[in-house]
N, C-alpha and C positions, 0 to 999 in steps of 0.2 A: 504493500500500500504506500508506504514512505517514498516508495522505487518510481510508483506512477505518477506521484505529488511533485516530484523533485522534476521526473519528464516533463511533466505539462506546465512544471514553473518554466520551465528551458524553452519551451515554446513558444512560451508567451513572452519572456525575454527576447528573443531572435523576432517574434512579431513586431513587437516595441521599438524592435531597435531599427528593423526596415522601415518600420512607418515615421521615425525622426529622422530617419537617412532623407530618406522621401519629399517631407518636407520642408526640409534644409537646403534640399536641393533645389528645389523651387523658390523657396525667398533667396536666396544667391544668387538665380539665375535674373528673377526680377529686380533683385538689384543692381545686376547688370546693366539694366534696360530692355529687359524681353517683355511685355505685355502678357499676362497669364493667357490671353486668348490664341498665343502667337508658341505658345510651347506644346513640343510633340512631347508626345508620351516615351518615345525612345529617347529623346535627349534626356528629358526628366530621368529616365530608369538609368543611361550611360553614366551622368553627371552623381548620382546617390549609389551606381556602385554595384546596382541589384538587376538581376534580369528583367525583360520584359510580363513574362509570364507571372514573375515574384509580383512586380509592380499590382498585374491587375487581380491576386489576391488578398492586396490589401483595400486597393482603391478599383472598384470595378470599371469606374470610368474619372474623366474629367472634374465632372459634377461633385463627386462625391472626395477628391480631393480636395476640392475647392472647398465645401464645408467645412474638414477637417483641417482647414487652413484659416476658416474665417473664426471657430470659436473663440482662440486667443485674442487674433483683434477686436472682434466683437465685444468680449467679455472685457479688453482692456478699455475699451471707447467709453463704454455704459457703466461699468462698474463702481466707478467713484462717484456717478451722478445717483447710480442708487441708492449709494451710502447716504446723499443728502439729503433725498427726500423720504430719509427715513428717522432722520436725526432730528437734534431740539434746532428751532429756526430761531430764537430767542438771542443770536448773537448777531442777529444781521443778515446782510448780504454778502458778506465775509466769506461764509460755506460757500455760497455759490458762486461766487467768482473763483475760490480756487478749484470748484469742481470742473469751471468749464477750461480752464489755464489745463487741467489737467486731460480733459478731453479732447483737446486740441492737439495737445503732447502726445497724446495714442493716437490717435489720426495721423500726423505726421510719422509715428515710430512705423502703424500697420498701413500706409495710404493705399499702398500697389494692392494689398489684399483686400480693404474696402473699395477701388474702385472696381477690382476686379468682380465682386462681389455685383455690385452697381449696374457691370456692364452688361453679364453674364445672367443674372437676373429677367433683364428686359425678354430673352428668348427659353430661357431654361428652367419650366415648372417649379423642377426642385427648389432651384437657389430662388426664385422668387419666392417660394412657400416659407423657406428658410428666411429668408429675411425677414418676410411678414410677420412671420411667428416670433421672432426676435424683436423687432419692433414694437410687435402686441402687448407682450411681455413685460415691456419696459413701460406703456402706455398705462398697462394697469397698474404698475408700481406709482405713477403721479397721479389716476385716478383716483386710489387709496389713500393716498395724503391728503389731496384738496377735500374730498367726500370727510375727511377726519375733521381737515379746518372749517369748511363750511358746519358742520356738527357744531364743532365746537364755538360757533359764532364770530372766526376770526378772519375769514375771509366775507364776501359779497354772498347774501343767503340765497340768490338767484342763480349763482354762480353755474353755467351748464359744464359739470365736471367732466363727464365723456369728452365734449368736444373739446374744451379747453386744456386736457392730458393730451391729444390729438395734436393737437395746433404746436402746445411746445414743446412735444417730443419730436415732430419732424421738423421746428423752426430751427433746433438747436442742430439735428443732424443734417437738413441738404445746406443751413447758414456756414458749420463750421468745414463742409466738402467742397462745397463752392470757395471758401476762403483760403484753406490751405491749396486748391487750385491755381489758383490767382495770388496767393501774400507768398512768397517763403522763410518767413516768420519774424518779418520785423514789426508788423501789425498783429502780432499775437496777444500783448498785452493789454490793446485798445478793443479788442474782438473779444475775449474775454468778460471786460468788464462792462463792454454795451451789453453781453448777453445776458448776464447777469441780471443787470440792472431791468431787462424787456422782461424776465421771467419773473426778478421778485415782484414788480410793477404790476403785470397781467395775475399776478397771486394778491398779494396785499394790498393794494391799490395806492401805497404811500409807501416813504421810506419809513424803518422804523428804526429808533436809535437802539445802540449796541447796547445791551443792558449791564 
């Protein structure tokens, strides 16, 4: 029993290890300057080392690399904005300008993999469903906050929470895609803090001093 445990650790080890080969070899090559749309599956497989056939046991096709590729950026993009809108807002706008300074910083670290994402989307089920489903996700983590503040009487008691989690979960994603498009990064800290300022503004309807 120990004998088959230790096998199928080794398994899964040599899986693991093709599937970071994998993907290492892809953000390398996009770093290069290859566009994820513009890379064969044989360069991918020559460049990480592993055969062709290895390749598509891990990844059956394109699509499904490209997921595996987007969780980390994705998770890096969203992540510290979730932390915000789950935290106490009683210090300000403070949080939220460093969550967007920080979300910017991950869009620029993953950009070749968000726009790949972006592009690849427009024709391809999957990765549109993927995004969606990521973007949902995140919509309902802001509908949950404002549904809390509205509750609790500190926002507008009218307030249309759906649409309003809608509005500034994609303001903040196609505002800060379009910008690292167009800035490279000397307007980061003015992009930041206008966004800041549009989200706590469209939430609180005032500034509110730092307590």
């Amino acid at each position: 029993m120990a004998s088959t445990t230790r096998s199928r650790g080794k398994v899964r080890e040599r899986r693991e290890d093709v599937a970071r080969r994998v993907l290492a070899a892809v953000e390398e090559m996009m770093a290069d300057g290859t566009p994820y749309t513009e890379l064969a599956v044989q360069r991918i497989a020559e460049r990480a080392n592993v055969a062709r056939s290895t390749f598509y046991l891990h990844f059956p096709d394109k699509s499904r690399l490209l997921l595996a590729l987007a969780e980390q950026a994705v998770d890096a993009l969203f992540g510290v904005a979730v932390n915000w809108w789950r935290e106490d807002h009683s210090g300000g706008r403070a949080g939220v300008e460093r969550a967007m300074s920080e979300m910017i910083a991950a869009y620029r670290a993953h950009r070749r993999t968000l726009l790949a994402i972006s592009e690849v989307a427009a024709y391809d089920p999957d990765v549109a469903d993927y995004w969606r489903g990521r973007m949902r996700g995140f919509v309902e983590v802001v509908q949950e906050r404002l549904d809390t503040e509205r509750d609790a009487g500190t926002v507008e008691p009218g307030m249309d929470t759906p649409t309003t989690a809608q509005l500034l979960t994609w303001m903040v994603e196609r505002t800060i895609a379009a910008h690292c498009r167009l800035d490279e990064g000397a307007g980061d800290e003015q992009m930041a803090h206008t966004l800041a300022r549009s989200i706590w503004l469209t939430i609180y309807g005032v500034e509110r001093p730092a307590s």
